[in-house]
VMD Tcl script that builds the backbone (N, CA, C; Angstrom):
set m [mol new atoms 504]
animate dup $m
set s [atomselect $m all]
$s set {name element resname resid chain x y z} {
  {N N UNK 1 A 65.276 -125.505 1.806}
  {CA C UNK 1 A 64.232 -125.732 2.793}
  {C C UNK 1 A 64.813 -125.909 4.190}
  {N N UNK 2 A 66.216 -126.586 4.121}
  {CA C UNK 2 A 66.840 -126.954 5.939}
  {C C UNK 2 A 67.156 -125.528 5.886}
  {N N UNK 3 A 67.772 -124.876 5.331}
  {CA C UNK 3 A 67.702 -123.561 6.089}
  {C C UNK 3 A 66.342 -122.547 6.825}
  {N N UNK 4 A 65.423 -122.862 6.285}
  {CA C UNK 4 A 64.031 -121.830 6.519}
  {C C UNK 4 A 64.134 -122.720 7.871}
  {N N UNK 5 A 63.979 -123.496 7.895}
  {CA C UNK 5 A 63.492 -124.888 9.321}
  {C C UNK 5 A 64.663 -124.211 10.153}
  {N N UNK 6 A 65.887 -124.429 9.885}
  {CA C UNK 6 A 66.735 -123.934 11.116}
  {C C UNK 6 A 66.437 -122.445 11.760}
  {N N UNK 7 A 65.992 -121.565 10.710}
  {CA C UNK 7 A 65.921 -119.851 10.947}
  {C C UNK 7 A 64.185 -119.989 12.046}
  {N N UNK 8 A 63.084 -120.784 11.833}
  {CA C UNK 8 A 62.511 -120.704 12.822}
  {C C UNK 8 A 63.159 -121.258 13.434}
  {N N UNK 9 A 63.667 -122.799 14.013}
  {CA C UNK 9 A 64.043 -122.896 15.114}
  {C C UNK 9 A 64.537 -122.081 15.909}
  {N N UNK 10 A 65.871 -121.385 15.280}
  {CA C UNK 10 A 66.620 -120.282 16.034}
  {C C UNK 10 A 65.492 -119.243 16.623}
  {N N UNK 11 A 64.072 -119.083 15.471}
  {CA C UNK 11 A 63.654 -117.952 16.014}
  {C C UNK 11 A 62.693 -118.059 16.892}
  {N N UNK 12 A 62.421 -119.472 17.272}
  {CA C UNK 12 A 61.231 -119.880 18.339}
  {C C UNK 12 A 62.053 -120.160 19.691}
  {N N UNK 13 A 63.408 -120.873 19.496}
  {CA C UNK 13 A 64.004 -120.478 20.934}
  {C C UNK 13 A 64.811 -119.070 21.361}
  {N N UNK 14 A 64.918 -118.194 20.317}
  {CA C UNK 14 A 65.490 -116.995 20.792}
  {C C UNK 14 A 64.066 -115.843 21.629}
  {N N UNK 15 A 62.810 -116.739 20.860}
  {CA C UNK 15 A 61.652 -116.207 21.643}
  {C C UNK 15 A 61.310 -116.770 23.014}
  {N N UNK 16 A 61.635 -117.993 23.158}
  {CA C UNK 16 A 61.278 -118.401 24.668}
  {C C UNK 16 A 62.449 -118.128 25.575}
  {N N UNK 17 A 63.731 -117.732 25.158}
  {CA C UNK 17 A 64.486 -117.252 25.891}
  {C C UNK 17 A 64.377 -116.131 26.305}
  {N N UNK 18 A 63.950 -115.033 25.306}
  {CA C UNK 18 A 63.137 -113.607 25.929}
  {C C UNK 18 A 62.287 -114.181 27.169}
  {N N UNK 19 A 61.055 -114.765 26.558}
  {CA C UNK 19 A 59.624 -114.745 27.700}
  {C C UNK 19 A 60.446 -115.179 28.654}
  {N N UNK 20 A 61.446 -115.890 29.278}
  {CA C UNK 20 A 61.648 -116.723 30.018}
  {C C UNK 20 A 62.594 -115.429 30.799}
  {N N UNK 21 A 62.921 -114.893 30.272}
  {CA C UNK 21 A 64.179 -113.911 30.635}
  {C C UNK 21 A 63.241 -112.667 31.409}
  {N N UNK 22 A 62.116 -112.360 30.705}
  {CA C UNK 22 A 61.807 -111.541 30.779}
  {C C UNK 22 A 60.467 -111.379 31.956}
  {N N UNK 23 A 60.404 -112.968 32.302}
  {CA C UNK 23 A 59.450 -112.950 33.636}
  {C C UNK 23 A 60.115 -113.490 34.998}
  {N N UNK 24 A 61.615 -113.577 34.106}
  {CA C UNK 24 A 62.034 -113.661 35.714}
  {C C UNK 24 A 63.034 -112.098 36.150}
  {N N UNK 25 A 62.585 -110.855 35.158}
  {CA C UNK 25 A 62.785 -109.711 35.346}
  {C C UNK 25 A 61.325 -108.591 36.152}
  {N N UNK 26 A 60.270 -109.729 35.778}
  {CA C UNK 26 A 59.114 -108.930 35.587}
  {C C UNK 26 A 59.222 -108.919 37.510}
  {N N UNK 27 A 58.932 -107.992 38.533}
  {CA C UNK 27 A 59.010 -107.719 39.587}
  {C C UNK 27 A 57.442 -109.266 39.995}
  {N N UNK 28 A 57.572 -109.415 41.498}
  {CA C UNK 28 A 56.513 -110.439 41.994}
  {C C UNK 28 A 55.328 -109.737 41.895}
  {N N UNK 29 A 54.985 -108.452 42.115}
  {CA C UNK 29 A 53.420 -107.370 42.454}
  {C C UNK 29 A 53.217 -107.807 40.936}
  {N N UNK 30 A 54.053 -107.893 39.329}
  {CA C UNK 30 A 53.505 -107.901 38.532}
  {C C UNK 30 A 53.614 -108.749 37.329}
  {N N UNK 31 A 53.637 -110.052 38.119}
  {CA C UNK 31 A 53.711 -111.099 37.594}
  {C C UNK 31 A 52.259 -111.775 38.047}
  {N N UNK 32 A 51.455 -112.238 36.956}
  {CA C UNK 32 A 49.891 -113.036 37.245}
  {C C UNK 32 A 49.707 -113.929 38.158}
  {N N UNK 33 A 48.807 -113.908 38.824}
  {CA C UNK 33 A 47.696 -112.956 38.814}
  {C C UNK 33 A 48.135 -112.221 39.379}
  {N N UNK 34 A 47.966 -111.023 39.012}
  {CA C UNK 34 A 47.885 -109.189 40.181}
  {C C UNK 34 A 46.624 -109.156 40.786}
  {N N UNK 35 A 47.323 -108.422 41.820}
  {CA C UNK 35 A 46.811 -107.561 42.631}
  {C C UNK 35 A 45.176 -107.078 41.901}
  {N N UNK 36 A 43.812 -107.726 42.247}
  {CA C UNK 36 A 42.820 -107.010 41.578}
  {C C UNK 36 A 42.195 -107.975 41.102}
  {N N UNK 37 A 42.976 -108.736 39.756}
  {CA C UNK 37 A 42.720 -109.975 39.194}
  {C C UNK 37 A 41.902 -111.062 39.431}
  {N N UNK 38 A 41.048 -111.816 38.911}
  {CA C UNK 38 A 40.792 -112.893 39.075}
  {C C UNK 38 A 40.981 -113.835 39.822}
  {N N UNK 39 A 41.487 -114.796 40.627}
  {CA C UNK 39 A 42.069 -115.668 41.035}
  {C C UNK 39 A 41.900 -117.067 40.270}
  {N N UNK 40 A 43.390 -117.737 39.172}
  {CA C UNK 40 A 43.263 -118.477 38.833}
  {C C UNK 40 A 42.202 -119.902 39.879}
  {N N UNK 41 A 41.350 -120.440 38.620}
  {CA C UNK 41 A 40.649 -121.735 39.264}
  {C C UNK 41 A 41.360 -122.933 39.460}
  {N N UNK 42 A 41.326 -123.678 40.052}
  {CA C UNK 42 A 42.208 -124.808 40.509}
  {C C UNK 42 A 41.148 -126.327 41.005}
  {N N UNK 43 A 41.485 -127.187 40.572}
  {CA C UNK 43 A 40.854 -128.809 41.297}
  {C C UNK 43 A 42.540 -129.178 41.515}
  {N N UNK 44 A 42.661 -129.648 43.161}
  {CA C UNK 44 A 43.787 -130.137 43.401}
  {C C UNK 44 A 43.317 -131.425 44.184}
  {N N UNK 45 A 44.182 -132.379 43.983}
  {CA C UNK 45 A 43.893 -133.702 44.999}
  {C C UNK 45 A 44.602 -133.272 46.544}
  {N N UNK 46 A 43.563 -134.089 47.467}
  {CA C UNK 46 A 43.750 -133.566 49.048}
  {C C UNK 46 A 44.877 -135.147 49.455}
  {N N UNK 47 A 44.982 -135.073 50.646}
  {CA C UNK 47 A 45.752 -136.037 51.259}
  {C C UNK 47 A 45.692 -137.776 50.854}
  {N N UNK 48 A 44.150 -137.223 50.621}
  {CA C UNK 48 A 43.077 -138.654 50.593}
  {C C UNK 48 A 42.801 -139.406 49.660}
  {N N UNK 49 A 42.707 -138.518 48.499}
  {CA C UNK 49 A 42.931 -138.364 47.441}
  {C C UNK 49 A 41.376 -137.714 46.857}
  {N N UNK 50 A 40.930 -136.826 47.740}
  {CA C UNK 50 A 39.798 -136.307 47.172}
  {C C UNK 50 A 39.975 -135.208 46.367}
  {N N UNK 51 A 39.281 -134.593 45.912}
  {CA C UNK 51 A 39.540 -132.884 45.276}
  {C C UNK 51 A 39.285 -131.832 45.654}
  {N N UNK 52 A 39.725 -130.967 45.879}
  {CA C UNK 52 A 39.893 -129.355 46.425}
  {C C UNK 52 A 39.787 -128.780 45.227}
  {N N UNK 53 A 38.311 -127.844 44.937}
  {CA C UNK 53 A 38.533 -126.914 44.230}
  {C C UNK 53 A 37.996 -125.396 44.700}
  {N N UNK 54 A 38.927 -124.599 44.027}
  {CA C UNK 54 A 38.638 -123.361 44.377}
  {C C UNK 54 A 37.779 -122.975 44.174}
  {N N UNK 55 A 36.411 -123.404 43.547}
  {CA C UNK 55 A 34.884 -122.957 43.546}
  {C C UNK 55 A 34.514 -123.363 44.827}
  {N N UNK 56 A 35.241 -124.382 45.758}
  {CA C UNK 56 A 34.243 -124.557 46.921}
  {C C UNK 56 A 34.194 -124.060 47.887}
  {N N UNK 57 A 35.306 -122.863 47.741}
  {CA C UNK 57 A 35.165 -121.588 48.422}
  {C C UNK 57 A 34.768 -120.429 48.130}
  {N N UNK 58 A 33.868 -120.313 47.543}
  {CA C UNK 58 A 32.671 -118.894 46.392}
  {C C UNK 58 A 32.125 -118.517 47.804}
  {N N UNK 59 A 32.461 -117.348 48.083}
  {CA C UNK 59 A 31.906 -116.266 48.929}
  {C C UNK 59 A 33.065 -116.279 50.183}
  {N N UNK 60 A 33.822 -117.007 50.283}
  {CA C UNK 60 A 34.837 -116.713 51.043}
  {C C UNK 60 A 36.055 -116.215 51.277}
  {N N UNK 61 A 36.858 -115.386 52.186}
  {CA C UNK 61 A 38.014 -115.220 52.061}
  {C C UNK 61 A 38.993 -116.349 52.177}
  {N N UNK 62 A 40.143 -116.230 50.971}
  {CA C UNK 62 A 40.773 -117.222 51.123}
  {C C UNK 62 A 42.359 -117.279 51.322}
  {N N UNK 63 A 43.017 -117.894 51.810}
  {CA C UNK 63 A 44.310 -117.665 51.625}
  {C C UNK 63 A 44.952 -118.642 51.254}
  {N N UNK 64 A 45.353 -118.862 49.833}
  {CA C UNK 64 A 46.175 -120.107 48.930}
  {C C UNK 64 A 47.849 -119.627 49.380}
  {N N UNK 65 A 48.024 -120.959 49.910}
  {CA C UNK 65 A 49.442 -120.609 50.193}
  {C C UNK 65 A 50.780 -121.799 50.174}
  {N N UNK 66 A 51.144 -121.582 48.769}
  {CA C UNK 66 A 52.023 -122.603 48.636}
  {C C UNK 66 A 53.311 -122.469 49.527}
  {N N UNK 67 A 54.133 -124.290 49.771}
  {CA C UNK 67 A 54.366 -123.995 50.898}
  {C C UNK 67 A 55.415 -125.463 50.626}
  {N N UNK 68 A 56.591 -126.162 51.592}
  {CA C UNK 68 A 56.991 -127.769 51.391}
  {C C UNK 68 A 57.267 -127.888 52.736}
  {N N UNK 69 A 57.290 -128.787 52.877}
  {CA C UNK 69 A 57.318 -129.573 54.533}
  {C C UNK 69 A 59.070 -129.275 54.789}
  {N N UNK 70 A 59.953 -129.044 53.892}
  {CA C UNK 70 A 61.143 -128.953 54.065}
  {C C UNK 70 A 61.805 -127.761 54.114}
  {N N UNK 71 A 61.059 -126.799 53.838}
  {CA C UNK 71 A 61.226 -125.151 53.802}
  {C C UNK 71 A 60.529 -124.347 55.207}
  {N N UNK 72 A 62.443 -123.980 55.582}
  {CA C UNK 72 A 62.156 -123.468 57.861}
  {C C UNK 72 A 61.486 -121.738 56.896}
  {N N UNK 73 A 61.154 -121.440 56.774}
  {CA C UNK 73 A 60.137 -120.352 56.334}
  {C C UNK 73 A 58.929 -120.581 56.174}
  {N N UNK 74 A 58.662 -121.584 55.524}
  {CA C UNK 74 A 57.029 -122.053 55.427}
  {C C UNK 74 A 56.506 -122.247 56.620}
  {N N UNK 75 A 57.446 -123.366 57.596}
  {CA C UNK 75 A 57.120 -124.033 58.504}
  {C C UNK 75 A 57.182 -122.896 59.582}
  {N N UNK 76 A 57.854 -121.574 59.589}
  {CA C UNK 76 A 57.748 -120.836 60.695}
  {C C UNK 76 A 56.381 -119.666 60.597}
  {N N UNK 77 A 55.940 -119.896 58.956}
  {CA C UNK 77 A 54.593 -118.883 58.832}
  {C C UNK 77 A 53.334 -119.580 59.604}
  {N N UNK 78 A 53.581 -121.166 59.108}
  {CA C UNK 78 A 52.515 -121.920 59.598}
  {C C UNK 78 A 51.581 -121.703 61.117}
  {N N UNK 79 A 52.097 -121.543 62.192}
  {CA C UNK 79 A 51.375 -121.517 63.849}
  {C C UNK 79 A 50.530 -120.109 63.519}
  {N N UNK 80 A 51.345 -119.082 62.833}
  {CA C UNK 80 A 50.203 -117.859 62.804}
  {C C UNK 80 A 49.230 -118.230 61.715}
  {N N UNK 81 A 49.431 -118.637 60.857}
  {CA C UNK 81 A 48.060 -119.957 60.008}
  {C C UNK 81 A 47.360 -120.043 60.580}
  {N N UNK 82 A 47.768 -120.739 61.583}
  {CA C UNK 82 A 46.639 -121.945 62.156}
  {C C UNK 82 A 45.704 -120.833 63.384}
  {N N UNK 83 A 46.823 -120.225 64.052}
  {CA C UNK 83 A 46.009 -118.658 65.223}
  {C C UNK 83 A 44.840 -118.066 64.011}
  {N N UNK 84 A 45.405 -117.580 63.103}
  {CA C UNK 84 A 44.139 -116.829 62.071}
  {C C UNK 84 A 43.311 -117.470 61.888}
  {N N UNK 85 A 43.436 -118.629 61.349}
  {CA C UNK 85 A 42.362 -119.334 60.928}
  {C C UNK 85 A 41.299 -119.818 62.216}
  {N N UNK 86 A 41.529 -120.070 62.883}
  {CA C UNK 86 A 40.981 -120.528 64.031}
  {C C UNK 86 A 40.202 -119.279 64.659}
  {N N UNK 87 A 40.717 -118.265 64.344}
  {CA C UNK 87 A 39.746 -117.221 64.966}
  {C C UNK 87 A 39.110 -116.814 63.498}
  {N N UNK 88 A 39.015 -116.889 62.579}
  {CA C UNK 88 A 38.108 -116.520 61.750}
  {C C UNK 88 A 37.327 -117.467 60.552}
  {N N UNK 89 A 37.454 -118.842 61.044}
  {CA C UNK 89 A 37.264 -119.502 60.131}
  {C C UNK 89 A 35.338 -119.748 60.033}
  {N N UNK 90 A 34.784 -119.411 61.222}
  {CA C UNK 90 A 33.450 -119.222 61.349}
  {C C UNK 90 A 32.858 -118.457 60.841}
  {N N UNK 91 A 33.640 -117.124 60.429}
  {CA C UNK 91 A 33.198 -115.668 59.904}
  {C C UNK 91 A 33.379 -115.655 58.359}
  {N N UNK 92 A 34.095 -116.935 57.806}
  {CA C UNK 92 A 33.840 -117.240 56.432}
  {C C UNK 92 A 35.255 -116.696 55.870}
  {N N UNK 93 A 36.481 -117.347 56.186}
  {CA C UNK 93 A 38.239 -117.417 55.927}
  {C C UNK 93 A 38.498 -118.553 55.733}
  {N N UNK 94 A 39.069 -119.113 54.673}
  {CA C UNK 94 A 39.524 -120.305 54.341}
  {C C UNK 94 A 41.072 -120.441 54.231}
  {N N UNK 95 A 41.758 -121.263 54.664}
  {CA C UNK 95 A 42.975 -121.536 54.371}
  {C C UNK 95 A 43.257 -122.823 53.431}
  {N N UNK 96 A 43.814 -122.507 52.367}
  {CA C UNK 96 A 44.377 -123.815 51.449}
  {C C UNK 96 A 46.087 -123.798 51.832}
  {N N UNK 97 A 46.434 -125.148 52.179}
  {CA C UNK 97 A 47.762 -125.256 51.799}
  {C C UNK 97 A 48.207 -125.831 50.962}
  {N N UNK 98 A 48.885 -125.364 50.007}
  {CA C UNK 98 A 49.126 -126.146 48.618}
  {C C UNK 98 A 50.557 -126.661 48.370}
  {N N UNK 99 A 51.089 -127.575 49.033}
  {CA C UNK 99 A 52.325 -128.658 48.861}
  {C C UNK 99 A 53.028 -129.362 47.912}
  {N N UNK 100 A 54.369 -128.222 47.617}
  {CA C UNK 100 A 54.513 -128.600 46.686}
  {C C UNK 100 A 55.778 -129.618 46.566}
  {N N UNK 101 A 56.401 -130.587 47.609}
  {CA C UNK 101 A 56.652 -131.493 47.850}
  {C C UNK 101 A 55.583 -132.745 48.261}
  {N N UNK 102 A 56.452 -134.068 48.395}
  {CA C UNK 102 A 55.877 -135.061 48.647}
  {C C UNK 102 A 55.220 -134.664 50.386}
  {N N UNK 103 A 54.044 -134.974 50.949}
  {CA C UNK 103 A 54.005 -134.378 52.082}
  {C C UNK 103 A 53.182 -136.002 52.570}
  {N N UNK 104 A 53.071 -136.111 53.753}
  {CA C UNK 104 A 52.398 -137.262 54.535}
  {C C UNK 104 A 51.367 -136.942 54.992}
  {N N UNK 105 A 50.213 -137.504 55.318}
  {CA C UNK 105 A 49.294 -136.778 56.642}
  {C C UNK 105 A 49.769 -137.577 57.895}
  {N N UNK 106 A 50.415 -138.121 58.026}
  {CA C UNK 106 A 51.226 -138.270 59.463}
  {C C UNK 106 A 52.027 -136.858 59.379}
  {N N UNK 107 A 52.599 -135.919 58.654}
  {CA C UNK 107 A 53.223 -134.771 58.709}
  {C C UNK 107 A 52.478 -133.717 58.874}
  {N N UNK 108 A 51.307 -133.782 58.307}
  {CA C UNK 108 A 49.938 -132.801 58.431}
  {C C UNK 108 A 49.852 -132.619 59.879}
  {N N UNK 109 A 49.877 -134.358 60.212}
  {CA C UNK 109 A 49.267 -134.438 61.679}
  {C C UNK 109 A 49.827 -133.681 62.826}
  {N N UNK 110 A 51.367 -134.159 62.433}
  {CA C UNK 110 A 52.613 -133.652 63.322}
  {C C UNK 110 A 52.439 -132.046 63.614}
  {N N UNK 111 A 52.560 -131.365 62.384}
  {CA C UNK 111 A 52.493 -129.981 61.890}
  {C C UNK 111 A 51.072 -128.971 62.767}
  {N N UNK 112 A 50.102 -130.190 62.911}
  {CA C UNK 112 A 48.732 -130.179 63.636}
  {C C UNK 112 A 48.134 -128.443 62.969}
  {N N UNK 113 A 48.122 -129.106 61.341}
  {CA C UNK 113 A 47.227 -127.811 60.336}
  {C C UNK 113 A 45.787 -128.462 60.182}
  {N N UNK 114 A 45.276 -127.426 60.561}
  {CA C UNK 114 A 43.248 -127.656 60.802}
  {C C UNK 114 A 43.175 -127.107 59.437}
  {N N UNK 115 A 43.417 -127.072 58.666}
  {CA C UNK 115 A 42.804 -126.455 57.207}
  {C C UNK 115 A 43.712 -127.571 55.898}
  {N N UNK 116 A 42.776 -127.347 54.849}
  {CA C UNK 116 A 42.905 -128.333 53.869}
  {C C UNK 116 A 44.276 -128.148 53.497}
  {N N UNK 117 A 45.198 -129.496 53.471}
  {CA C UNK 117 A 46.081 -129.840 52.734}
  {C C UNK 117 A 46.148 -129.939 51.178}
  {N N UNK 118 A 46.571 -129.474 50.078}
  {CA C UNK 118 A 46.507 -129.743 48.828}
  {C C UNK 118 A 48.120 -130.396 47.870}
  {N N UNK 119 A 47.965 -131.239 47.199}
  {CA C UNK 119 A 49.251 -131.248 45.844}
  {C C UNK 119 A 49.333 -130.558 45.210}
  {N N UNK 120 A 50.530 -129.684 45.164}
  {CA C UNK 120 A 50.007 -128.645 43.895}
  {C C UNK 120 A 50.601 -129.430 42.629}
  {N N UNK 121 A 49.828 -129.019 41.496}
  {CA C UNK 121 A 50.238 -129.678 39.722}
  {C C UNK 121 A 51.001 -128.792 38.918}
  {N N UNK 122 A 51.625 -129.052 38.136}
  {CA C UNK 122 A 52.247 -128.108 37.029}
  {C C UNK 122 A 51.208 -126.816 37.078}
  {N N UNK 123 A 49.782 -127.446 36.708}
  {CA C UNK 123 A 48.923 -126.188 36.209}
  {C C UNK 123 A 48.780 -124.875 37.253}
  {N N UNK 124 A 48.423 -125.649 38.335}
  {CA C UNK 124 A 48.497 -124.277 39.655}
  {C C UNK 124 A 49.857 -123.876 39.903}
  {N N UNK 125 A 50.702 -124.387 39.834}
  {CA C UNK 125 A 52.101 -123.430 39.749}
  {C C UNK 125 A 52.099 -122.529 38.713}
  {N N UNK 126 A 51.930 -123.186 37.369}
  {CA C UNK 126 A 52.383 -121.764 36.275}
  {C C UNK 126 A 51.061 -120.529 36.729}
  {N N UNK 127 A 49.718 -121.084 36.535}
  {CA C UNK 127 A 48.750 -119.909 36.631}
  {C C UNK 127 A 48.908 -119.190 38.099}
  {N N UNK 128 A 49.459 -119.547 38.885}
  {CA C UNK 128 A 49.968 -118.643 40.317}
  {C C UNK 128 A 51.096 -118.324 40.108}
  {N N UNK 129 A 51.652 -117.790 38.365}
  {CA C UNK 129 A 52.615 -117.148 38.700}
  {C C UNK 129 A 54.293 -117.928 38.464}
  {N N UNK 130 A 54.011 -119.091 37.745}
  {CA C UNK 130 A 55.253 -119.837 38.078}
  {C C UNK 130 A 55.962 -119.983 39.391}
  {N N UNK 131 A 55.632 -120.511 39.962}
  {CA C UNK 131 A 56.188 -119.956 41.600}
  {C C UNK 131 A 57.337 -121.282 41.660}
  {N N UNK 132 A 58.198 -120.398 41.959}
  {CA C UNK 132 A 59.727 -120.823 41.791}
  {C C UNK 132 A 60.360 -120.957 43.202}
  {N N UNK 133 A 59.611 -119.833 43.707}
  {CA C UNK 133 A 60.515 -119.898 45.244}
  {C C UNK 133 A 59.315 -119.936 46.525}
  {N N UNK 134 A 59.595 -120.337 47.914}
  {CA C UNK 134 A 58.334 -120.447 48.463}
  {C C UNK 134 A 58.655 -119.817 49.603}
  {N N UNK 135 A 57.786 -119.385 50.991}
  {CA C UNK 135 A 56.566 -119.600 50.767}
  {C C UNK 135 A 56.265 -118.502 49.846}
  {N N UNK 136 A 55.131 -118.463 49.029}
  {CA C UNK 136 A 54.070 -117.383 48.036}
  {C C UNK 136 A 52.863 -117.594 48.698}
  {N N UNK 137 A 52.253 -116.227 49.079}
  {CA C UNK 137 A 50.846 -116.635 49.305}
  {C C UNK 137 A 49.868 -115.934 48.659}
  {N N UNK 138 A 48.675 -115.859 48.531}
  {CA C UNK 138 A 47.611 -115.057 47.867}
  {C C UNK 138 A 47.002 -115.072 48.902}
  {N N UNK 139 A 45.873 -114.085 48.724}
  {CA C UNK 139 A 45.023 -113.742 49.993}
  {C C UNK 139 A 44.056 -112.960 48.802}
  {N N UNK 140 A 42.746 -113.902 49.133}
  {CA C UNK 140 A 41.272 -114.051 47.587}
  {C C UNK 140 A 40.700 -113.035 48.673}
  {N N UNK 141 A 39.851 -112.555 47.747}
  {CA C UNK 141 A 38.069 -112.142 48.585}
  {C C UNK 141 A 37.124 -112.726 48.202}
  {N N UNK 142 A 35.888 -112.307 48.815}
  {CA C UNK 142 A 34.824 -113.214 48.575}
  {C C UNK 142 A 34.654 -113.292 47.217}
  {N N UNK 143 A 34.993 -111.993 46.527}
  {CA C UNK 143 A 34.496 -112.042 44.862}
  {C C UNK 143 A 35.370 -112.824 44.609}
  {N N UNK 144 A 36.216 -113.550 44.840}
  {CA C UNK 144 A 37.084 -114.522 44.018}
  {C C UNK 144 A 38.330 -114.033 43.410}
  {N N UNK 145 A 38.446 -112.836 43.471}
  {CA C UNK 145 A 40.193 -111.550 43.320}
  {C C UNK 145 A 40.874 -111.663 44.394}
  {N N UNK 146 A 41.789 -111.756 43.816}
  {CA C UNK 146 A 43.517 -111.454 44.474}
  {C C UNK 146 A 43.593 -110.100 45.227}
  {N N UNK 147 A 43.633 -110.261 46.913}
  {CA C UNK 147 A 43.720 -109.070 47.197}
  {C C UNK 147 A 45.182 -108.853 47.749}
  {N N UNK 148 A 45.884 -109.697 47.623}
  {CA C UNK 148 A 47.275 -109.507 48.063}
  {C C UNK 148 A 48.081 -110.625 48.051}
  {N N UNK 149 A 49.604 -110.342 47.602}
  {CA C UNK 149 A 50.451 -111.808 46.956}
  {C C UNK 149 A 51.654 -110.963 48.143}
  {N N UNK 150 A 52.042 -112.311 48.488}
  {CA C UNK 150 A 53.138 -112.502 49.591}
  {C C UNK 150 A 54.879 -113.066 49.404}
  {N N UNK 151 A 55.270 -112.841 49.108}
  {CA C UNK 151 A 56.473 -114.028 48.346}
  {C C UNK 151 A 57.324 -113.670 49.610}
  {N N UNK 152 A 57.658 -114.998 50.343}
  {CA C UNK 152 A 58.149 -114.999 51.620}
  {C C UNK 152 A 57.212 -115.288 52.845}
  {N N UNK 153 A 57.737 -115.069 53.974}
  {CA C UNK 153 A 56.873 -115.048 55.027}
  {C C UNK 153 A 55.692 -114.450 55.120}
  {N N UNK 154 A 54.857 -114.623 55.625}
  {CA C UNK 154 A 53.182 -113.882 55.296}
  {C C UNK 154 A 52.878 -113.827 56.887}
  {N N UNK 155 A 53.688 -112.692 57.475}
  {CA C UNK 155 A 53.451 -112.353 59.249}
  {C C UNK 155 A 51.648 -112.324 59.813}
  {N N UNK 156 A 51.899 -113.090 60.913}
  {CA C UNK 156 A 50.463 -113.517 61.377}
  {C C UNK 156 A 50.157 -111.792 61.641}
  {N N UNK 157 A 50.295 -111.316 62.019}
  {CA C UNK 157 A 50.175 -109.876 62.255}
  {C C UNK 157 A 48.819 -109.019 61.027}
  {N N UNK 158 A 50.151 -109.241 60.055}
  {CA C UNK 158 A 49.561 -108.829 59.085}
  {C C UNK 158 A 48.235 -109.545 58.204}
  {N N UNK 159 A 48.484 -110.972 57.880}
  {CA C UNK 159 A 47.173 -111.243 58.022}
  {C C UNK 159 A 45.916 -111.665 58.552}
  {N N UNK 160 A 46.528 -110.934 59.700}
  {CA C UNK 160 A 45.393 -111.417 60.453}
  {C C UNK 160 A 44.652 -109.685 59.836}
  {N N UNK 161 A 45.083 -108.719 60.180}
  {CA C UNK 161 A 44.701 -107.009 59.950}
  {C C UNK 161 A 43.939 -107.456 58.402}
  {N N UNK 162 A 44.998 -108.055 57.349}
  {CA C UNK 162 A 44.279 -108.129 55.967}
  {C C UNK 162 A 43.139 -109.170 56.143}
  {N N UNK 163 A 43.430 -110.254 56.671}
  {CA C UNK 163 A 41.592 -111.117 56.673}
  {C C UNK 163 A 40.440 -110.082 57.458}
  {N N UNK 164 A 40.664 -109.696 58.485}
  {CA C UNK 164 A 39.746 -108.412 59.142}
  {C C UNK 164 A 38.781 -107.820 58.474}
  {N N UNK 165 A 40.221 -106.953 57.319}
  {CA C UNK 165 A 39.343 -106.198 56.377}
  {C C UNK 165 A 38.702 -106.627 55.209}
  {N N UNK 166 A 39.071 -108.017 54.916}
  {CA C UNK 166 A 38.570 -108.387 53.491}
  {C C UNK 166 A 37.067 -109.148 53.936}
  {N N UNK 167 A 37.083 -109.399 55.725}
  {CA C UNK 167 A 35.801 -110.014 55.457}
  {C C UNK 167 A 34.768 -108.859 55.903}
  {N N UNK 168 A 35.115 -107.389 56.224}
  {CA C UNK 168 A 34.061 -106.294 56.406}
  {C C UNK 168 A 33.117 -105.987 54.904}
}
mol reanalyze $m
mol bondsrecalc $m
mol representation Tube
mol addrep $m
C-alpha cells in the first residue's frame, strides 16, 4: 500500500510541476483572461476599508491595473493615468488601481491618484493571470471583456487612442 501512496505522490507533484512549468512558458497574450474573454469578477477592499467590486462598473470602460508603490515603472505609467482619466472619466472610463503591496492613503495622497485605490488578494492575482511581474494592465469594455492586457508600461498615448475607441 506505501508504495501505491508514494507513486501518486510522485505523480501529483510531477503534475504541478508541468502546470507550473508550463504557464510560465505559456506567452502573456495567452495566459487568462485573453484578449475577448470575460473579465474575471473581483470584490476588493479600498483604502478605507470599503469594497470595490467589479460589477460596479457594468457599462463602463475600465482599466484594472495592478501596480506597488515601490515599482519606478508603475509609478512612471501613473501621471498618464491620471491625464486619461480625467479627460474621460465623464464619458463613462473607470480606472481601478489594484496594489499589490502594503500602500497608505497618505501615499495615494502624495501620488495625487483621483481613481479608486484597491488591495489586491490571492484570488484577483491568480484569475488575472497569476501576475508575477508588474505593472499588468487590462483594459474591460462596457460588455465586461478584456479588450487588451499590458504587461509593463501601458503608454498614456496609447491608452488614451484604446479608451477613445472602446467608448465609441
Amino acid at each position: 500500500m506505501k508504495a501505491i501512496q508514494k507513486y501518486i505522490i510522485v505523480a501529483v507533484l510531477v503534475s504541478m510541476c508541468v502546470a507550473a512549468y508550463l504557464l510560465f512558458l505559456t506567452p502573456f497574450d495567452q495566459q487568462k483572461p485573453e484578449v475577448g474573454e470575460p473579465a474575471p469578477a473581483f470584490s476588493l477592499s479600498d483604502l478605507s476599508g470599503g469594497m470595490v467590486r467589479f460589477s460596479d462598473f457594468q457599462g463602463k470602460v475600465v482599466l484594472l491595473n495592478f501596480w506597488a508603490s515601490w515599482c519606478p515603472p508603475c509609478r512612471d505609467e501613473l501621471p498618464g493615468f491620471q491625464k486619461v482619466y480625467l479627460a474621460y472619466h465623464d464619458k463613462g472610463f473607470a480606472i481601478i488601481a489594484v496594489a499589490i503591496d502594503d500602500i497608505t492613503p497618505s501615499m495615494v495622497k502624495e501620488l495625487g491618484l483621483p481613481f479608486p485605490v484597491v488591495i489586491a488578494n490571492e484570488r484577483a492575482i491568480r484569475d488575472y493571470g497569476n501576475i508575477s511581474s508588474i505593472p499588468v494592465s487590462f483594459l474591460i469594455g462596457k460588455d465586461g471583456r478584456v479588450l487588451r492586457k499590458v504587461k509593463g508600461e501601458y503608454a498614456e498615448t496609447d491608452l488614451r487612442s484604446d479608451v477613445e475607441r472602446a467608448l465609441k
